[in-house]
N, C-alpha and C positions, 0 to 999 in steps of 0.2 A: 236194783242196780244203782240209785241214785244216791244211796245212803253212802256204798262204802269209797263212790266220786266223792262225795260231799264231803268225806271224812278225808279222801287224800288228799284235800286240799287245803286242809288243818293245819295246824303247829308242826313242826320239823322234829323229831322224838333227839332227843340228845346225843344218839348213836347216830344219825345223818346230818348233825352240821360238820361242817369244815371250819374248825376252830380258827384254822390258819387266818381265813379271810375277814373273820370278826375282829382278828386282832391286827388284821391292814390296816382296817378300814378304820379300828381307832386312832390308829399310827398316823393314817392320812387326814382324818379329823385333826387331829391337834397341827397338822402342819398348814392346812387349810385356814383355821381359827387364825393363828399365826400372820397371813398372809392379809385374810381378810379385817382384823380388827382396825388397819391406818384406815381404809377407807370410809370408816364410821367417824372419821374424824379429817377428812379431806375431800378436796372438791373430786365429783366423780370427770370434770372435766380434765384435770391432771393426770386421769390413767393415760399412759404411755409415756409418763415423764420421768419416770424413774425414780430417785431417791429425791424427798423433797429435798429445796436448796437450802434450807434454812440450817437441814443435821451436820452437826458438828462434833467432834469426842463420842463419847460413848454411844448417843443416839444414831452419828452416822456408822459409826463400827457394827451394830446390829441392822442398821438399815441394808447396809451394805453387803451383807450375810443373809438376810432374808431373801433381797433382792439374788443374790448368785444362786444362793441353795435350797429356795423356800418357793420362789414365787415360781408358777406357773408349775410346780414340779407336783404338788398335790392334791391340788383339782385335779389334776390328770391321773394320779394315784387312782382316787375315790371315782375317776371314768373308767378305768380298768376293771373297778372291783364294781362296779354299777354294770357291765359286761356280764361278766361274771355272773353275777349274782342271777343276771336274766337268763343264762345259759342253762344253771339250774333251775331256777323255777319253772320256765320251758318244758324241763324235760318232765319234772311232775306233775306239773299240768297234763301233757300228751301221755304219761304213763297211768293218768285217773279217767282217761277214755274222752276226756273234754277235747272239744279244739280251744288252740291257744289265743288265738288272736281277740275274742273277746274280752276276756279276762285280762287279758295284757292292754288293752284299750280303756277298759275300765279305769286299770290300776295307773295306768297314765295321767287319765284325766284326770283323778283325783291329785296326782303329782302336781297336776298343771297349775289346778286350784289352791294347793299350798304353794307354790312360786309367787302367782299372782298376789292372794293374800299378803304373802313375806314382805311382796316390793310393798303395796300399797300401806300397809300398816308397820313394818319395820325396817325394810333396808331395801337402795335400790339394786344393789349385787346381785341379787337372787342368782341360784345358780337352776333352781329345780327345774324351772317352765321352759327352762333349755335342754335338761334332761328329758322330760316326757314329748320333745320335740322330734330331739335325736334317736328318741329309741325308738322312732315306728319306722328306721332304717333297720334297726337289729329283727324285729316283727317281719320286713319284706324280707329279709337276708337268712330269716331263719334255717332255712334249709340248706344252705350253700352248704360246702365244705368247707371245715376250719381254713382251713391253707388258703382259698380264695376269699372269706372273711378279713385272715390277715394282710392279704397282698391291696384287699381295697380301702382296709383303715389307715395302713400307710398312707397308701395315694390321696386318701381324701385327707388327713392331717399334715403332712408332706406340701401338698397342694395349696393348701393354704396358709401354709408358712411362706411356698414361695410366693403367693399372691400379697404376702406382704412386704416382700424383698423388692416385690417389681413394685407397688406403691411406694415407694420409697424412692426407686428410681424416676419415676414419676415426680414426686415431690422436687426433684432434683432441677427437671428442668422448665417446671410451669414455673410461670412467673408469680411473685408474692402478690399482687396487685390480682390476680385471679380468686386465688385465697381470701383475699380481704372479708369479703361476709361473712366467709365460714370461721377465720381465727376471730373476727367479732363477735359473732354468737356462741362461741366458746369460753371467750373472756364475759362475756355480758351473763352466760351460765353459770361462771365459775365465781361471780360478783354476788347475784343472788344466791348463791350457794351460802357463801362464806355470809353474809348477811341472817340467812332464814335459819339453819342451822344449828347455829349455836342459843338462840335465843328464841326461836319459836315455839306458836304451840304447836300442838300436836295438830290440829287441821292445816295450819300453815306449813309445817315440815312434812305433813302426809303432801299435803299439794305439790311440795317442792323436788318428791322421792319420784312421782311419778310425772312430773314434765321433765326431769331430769332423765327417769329411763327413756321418756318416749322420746326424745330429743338424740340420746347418744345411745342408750342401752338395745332402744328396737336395734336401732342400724348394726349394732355390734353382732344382732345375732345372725345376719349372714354370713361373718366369720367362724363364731364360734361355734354354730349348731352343726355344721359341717364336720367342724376339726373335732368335738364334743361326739358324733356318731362314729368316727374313725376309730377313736381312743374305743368305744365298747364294740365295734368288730373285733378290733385287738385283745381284749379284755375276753370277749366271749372263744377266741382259739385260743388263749391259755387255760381257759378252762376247760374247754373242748379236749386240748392236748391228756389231758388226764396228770400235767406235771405236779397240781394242788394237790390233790386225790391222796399223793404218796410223795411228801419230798423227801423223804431221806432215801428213798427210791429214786429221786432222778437229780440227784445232787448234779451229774453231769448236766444236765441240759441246764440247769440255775448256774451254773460258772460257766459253760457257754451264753448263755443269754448274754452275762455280767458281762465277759470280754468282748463281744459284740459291739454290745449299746455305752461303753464305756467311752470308746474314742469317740464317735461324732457328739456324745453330749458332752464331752468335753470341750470338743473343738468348735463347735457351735456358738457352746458358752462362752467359750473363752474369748471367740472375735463377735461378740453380741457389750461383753466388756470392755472389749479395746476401743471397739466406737462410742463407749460412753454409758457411764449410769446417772446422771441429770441431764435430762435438756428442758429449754426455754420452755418448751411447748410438744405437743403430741404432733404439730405439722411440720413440726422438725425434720428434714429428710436424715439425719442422724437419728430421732429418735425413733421414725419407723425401721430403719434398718437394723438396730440394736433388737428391735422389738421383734421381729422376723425371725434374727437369728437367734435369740433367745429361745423364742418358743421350739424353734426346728432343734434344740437341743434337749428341750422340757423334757418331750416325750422318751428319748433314750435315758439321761438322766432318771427319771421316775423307773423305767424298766429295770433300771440297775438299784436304785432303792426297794425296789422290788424284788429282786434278785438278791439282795444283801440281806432283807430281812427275813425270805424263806429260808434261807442256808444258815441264819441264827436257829430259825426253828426247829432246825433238824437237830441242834444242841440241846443238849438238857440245859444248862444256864439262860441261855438264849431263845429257846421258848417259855423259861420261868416268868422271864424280863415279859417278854410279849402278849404271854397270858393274862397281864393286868390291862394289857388295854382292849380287850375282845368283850367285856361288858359293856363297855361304852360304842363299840363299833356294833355293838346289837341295839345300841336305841342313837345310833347317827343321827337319824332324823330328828327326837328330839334334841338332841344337843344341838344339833346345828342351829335349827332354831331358836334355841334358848339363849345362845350363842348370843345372834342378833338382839333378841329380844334384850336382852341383860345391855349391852354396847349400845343399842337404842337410848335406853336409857338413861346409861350414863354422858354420853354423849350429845346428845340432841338437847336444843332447849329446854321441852318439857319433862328433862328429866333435870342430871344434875349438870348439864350445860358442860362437859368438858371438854368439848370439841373446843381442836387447836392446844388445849393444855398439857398433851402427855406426850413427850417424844417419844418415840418408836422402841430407848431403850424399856421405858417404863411402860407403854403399849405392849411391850412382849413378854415385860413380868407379870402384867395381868391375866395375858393368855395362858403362863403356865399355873399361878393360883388356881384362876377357875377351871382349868381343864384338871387339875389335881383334885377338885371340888365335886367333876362331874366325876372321875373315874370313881370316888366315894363312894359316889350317892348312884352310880349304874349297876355298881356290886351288891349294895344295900337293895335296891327297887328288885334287881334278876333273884335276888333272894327267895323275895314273896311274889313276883307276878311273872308272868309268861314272856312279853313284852313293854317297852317302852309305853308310855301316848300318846305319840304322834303315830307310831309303829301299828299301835292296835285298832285307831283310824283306819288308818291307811288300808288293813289286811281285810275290816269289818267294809269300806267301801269296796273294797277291790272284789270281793268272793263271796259279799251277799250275803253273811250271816256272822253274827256277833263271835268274835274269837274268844276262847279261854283269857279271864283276865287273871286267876292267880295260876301261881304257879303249880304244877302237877306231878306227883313222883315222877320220875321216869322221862321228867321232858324235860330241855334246854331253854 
């Protein structure tokens, strides 16, 4: 009996992937890379500040654009399809006779370990070690029913937009004089930042990634691992729903979904804008409330980018388009990391110091070279081997025995 468990929990045969979601997930990759490369070249105590004040002409016209249409819209993409993705592994894990919850605790931990690593050796963003946080909400919730999956991702992403709405109103009426130590050690953060950063070595910018996360990024993750588990309840009832399975099949529910999530991420967005895309500072009560309403928009926003791009698929032109980026959404993890690694380097002292040198226009012509570079060379790698390398890690920790590394007739 153990062989043919052992075996179902192998490579995916090329007739059970769902193309659609490779080729999200690369769509959301590059919108992500996008988002994340300023931060490689900016203090992480500016996040919530909006567009830096210095962009001016071209550099603010794309800041500006990132900022409406980019930011916070793609992580949340790539949390959908992180949903997803565990809805079906789930089900072939419990259809090879195993219980799940091992193997999904496994495959976490190892997540956790490439987070931690990331921060510690290349960037403090990480997004992973908040992923394998969040998902041992999707592990207790397994069994729910989709529909009450969905109604609790809301509440908990929902919930913490408006906990950012009410800080803000907060902000509003404590006194500056209360603040004082806290907008200190932000400024006093964001000094040695701008100092270690551009000219450091590598053990001094390693030093600088990780007091900087455990200074702002720990505290961050009692917002974000919350709103981060909501986004894959949600994620895991559209998969659930079976509308991926077959979408030129449920065209209607993709242009329902669309008209749904259209207006409040619009409306969201739009008064997350009018209160402002620079402020002074993150204590700003303007820039937490831009910031609130921002995100309470992210997530409808993304569901309609989502929504837009399965009802391309359902085109022959428009899944041509989209079938280039589903090799690279098959080795995300490596690119993502590579991502950083490469922006590390150009960026930080010990590599070629460019931190502060690229404004945002020229930061986002970067993004498109190398993301054109990685779709390349994902095409070229899926050719001959089965998996990514981060990928084949990852499967080889998670299920306890070395995966296929080239590629095999008959497999994806």
């Amino acid at each position: 009996m153990n062989a043919p468990r052992h075996a179902a929990l192998g490579p995916v045969p090329a007739t059970e992937r769902l193309d659609i979601l490779d080729a999200l997930r690369g769509v959301a990759l590059l919108g992500v890379f996008a988002m994340n490369v300023e931060w490689f070249s900016r203090p992480m105590q500016e996040m919530g500040t909006g567009i830096a004040p210095d962009a001016v002409g071209l550099d603010r016209a794309v800041a500006w654009g990132v900022h409406v249409f980019v930011a916070g819209k793609f992580w949340t993409m790539f949390s959908l399809l992180f949903g997803m993705g565990f809805a079906l592994m789930s089900d072939r894990i419990a259809a090879s006779g195993r219980p799940v919850a091992p193997v999904f605790l496994r495959r976490q931990a190892v997540l956790l370990a490439f987070g931690l690593l990331h921060i510690a050796l290349m960037w403090w963003g990480d997004i992973l070690h908040s992923y394998a946080i969040a998902g041992l909400l999707l592990l207790a919730m397994r069994e729910v029913a989709p529909r009450w999956q969905l109604v609790a991702g809301l509440a908990l992403y929902g919930g913490m937009g408006l906990v950012y709405l009410a800080n803000a109103a907060v902000l509003v009426i404590v006194p500056e004089s209360m603040l004082a130590d806290l907008a200190g050690a932000i400024a006093s953060g964001r000094e040695a930042a701008e100092r270690v950063y551009p000219g450091g070595s590598f053990g001094a910018v390693a030093q600088r990634r990780v007091l900087d996360y455990l200074q702002l990024g720990l505290q961050g993750q009692m917002f974000q691992v919350p709103m981060i588990a909501g986004v894959f309840l949600i994620g895991s009832w559209l998969l659930r729903g079976g509308w991926l399975r077959a979408p030129a099949a449920h065209r209607g529910f993709w242009l329902r979904l669309l008209c749904w999530a259209l207006p409040p991420g619009v409306l969201f967005t739009a008064l997350g804008v009018w209160l402002g895309t620079s402020f002074d500072g993150p204590l700003a009560p303007r820039a937490a409330g831009s910031g609130g309403l921002m995100l309470l928009g992210a997530l409808p926003l993304s569901l309609v980018y989502v929504a837009l791009l399965v009802l391309a698929w359902t085109s022959t032109s428009g899944a041509r388009v989209l079938r280039a980026f589903a090799p690279a959404g098959r080795m995300a993890l490596t690119h993502y990391l590579a991502q950083s690694l490469l922006c590390s380097l150009l960026f930080y002292g010990y590599g070629a110091g460019l931190w502060g040198e690229l404004g945002r226009a020229a930061q986002t012509g970067l993004v498109l070279a190398v993301f054109a570079l990685q779709l390349a060379i994902s095409h070229a790698w899926l050719a001959r081997h089965r998996h990514g390398p981060a990928e084949w890690l990852w499967r080889w920790a998670t299920y306890g025995h070395r995966p296929q590394w080239r590629r095999a007739s008959g497999m994806a």
